[in-house]
Backbone bond lengths (Angstrom), bond angles and torsions (degrees), N, CA, C in turn:
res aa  C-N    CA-C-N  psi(-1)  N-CA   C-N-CA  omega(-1)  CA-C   N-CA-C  phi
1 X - - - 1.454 - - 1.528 111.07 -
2 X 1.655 105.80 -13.63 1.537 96.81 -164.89 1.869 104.18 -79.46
3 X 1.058 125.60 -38.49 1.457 123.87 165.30 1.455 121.06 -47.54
4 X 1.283 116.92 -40.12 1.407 116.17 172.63 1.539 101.56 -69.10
5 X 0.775 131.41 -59.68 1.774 127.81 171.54 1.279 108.51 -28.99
6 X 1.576 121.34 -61.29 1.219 113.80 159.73 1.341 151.66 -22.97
7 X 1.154 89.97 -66.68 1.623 112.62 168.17 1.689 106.11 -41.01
8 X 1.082 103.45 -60.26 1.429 109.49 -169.26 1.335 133.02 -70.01
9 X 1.767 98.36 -26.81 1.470 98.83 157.71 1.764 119.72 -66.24
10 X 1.129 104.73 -46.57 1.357 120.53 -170.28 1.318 105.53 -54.76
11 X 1.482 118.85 -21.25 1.339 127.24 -141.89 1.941 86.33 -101.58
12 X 1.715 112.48 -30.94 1.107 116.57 -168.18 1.591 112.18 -100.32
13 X 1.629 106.86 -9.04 1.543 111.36 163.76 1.385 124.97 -66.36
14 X 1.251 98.68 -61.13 1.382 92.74 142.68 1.645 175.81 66.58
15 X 1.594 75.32 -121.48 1.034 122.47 168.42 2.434 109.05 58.07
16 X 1.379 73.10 56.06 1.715 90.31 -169.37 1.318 96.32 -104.48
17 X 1.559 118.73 133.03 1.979 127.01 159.59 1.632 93.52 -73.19
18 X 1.514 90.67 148.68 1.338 112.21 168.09 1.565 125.84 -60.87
19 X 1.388 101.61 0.35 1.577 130.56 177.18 1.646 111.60 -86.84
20 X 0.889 108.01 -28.62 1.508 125.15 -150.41 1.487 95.83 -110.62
21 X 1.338 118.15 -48.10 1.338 107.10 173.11 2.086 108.20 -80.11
22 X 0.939 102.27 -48.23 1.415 111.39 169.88 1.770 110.94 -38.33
23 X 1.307 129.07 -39.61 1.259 121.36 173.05 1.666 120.77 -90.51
24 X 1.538 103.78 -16.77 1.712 115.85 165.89 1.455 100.52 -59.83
25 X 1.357 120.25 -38.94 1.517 115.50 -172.91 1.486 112.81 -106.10
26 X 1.025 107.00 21.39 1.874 112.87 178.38 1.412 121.44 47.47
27 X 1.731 109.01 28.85 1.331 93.54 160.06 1.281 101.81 -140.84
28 X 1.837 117.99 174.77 1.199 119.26 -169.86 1.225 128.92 -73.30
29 X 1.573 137.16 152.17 1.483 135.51 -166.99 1.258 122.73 -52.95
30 X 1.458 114.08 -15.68 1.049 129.35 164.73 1.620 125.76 -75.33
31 X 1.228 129.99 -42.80 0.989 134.69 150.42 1.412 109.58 -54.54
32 X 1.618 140.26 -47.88 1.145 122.37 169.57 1.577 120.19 -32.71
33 X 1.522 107.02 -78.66 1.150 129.58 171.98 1.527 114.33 -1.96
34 X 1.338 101.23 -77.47 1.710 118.18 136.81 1.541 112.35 20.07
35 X 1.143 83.89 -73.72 1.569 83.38 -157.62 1.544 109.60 -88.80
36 X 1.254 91.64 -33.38 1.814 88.46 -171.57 1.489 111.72 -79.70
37 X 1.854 116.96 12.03 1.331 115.48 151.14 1.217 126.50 -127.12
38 X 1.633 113.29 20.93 1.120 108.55 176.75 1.439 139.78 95.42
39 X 1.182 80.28 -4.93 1.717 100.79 171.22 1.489 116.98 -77.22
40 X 1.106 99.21 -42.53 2.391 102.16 171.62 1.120 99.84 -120.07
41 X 1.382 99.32 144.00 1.591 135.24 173.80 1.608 111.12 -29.04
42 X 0.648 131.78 133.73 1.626 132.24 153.46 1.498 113.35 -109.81
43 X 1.422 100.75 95.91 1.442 98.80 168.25 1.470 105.37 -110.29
44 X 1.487 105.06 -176.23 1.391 142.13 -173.60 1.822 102.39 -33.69
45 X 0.848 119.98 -68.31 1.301 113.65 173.51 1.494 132.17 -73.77
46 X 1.210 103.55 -15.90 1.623 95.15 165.50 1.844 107.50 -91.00
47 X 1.255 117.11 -11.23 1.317 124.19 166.70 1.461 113.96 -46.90
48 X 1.719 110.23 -53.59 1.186 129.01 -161.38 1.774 103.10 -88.28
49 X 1.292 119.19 -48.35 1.526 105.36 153.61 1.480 142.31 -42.47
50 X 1.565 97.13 -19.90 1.416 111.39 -165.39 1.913 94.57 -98.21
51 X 1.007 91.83 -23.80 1.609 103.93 174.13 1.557 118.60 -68.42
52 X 1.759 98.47 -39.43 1.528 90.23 161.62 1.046 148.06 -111.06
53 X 1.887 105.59 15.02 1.209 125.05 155.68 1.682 120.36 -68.84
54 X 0.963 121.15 -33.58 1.434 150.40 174.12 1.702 114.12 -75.05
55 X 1.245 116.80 -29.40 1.448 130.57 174.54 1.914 105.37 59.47
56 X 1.394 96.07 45.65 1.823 114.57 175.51 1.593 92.95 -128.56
57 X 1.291 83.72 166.56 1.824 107.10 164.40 1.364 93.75 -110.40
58 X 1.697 79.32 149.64 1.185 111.05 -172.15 1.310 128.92 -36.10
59 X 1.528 93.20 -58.39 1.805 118.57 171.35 1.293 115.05 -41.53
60 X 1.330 117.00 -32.03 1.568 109.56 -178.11 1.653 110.79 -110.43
61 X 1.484 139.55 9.92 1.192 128.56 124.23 1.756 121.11 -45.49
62 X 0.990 113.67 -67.09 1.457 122.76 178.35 1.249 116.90 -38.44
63 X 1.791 119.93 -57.56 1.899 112.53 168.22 1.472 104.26 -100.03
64 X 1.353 142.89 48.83 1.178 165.91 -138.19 1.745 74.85 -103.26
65 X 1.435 129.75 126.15 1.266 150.09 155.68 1.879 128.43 -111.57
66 X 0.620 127.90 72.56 1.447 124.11 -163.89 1.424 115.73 -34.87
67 X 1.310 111.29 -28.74 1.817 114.90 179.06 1.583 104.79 -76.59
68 X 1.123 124.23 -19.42 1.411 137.29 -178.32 1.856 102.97 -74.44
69 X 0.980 124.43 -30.34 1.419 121.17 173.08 1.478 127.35 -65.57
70 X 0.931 122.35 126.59 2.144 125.31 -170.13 0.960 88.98 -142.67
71 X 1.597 100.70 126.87 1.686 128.45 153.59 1.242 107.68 -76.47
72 X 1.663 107.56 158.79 1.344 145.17 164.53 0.987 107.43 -57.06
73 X 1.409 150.07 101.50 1.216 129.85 141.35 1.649 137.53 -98.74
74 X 1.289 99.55 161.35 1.769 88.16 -164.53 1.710 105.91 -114.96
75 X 1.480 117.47 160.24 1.144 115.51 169.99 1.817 120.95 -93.27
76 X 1.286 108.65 -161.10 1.342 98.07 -159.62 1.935 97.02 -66.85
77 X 1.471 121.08 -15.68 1.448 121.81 -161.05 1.448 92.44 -91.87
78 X 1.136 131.42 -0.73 1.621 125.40 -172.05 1.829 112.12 73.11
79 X 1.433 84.92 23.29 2.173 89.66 -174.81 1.617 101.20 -88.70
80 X 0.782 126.47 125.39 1.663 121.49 168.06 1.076 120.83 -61.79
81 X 1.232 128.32 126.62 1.712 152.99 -172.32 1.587 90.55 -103.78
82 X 0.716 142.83 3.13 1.859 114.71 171.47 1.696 96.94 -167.16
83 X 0.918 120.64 129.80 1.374 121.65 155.19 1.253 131.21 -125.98
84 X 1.564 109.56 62.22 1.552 129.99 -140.36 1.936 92.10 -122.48
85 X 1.128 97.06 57.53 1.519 117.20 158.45 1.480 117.25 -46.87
86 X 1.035 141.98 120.96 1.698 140.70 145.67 1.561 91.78 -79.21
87 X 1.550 90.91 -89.73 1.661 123.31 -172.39 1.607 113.15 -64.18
88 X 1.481 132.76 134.73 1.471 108.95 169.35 1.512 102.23 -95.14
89 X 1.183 129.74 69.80 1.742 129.39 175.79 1.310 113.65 -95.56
C-alpha cells in the first residue's frame, strides 16, 4: 500500500488530476484511481511509466518521502541559494 500512497502524494505535489496522469499513461481515471488506492497491482512497469509521467525514476517513487523534498529558493537577485534537490517535483 505504501507505493500507492506514493503515487498519490506525488501525484498531488504536483499538482496533477488523476485525469492527467491517467491519460500520460493511457488508461482511464478510473483505472488510475486504481492504483493510487490499491485496488490494482502496481507492478514493475507501471512503476516505470509512472516514473515518466512524473519525470522521476523509478527508485525514488518507491522510497518517495515527502519530508525529503526541498525547494529552490531564490534571493532578492533571482540567484539560487540552495540547490538541494532530493526529488525534481
Amino acid at each position: 500500500m505504501q507505493i500507492a500512497e506514493n503515487i498519490k502524494r506525488i501525484r498531488e505535489l504536483k499538482n496533477y488530476t488523476q485525469e492527467h496522469v491517467a491519460e500520460l499513461l493511457g488508461i482511464s481515471q478510473k483505472q488510475y484511481s486504481n492504483l493510487e488506492t490499491g485496488h490494482s497491482k502496481i507492478d514493475e512497469d507501471k512503476i516505470e511509466k509512472l516514473a515518466l509521467a512524473f519525470d522521476m525514476k523509478p527508485a525514488d517513487i518507491v522510497t518517495f518521502h515527502e519530508q525529503n523534498v526541498f525547494y529552490q529558493t531564490f534571493n532578492n537577485h533571482k540567484e539560487a541559494k540552495s540547490n538541494n534537490f532530493i526529488y525534481n517535483l
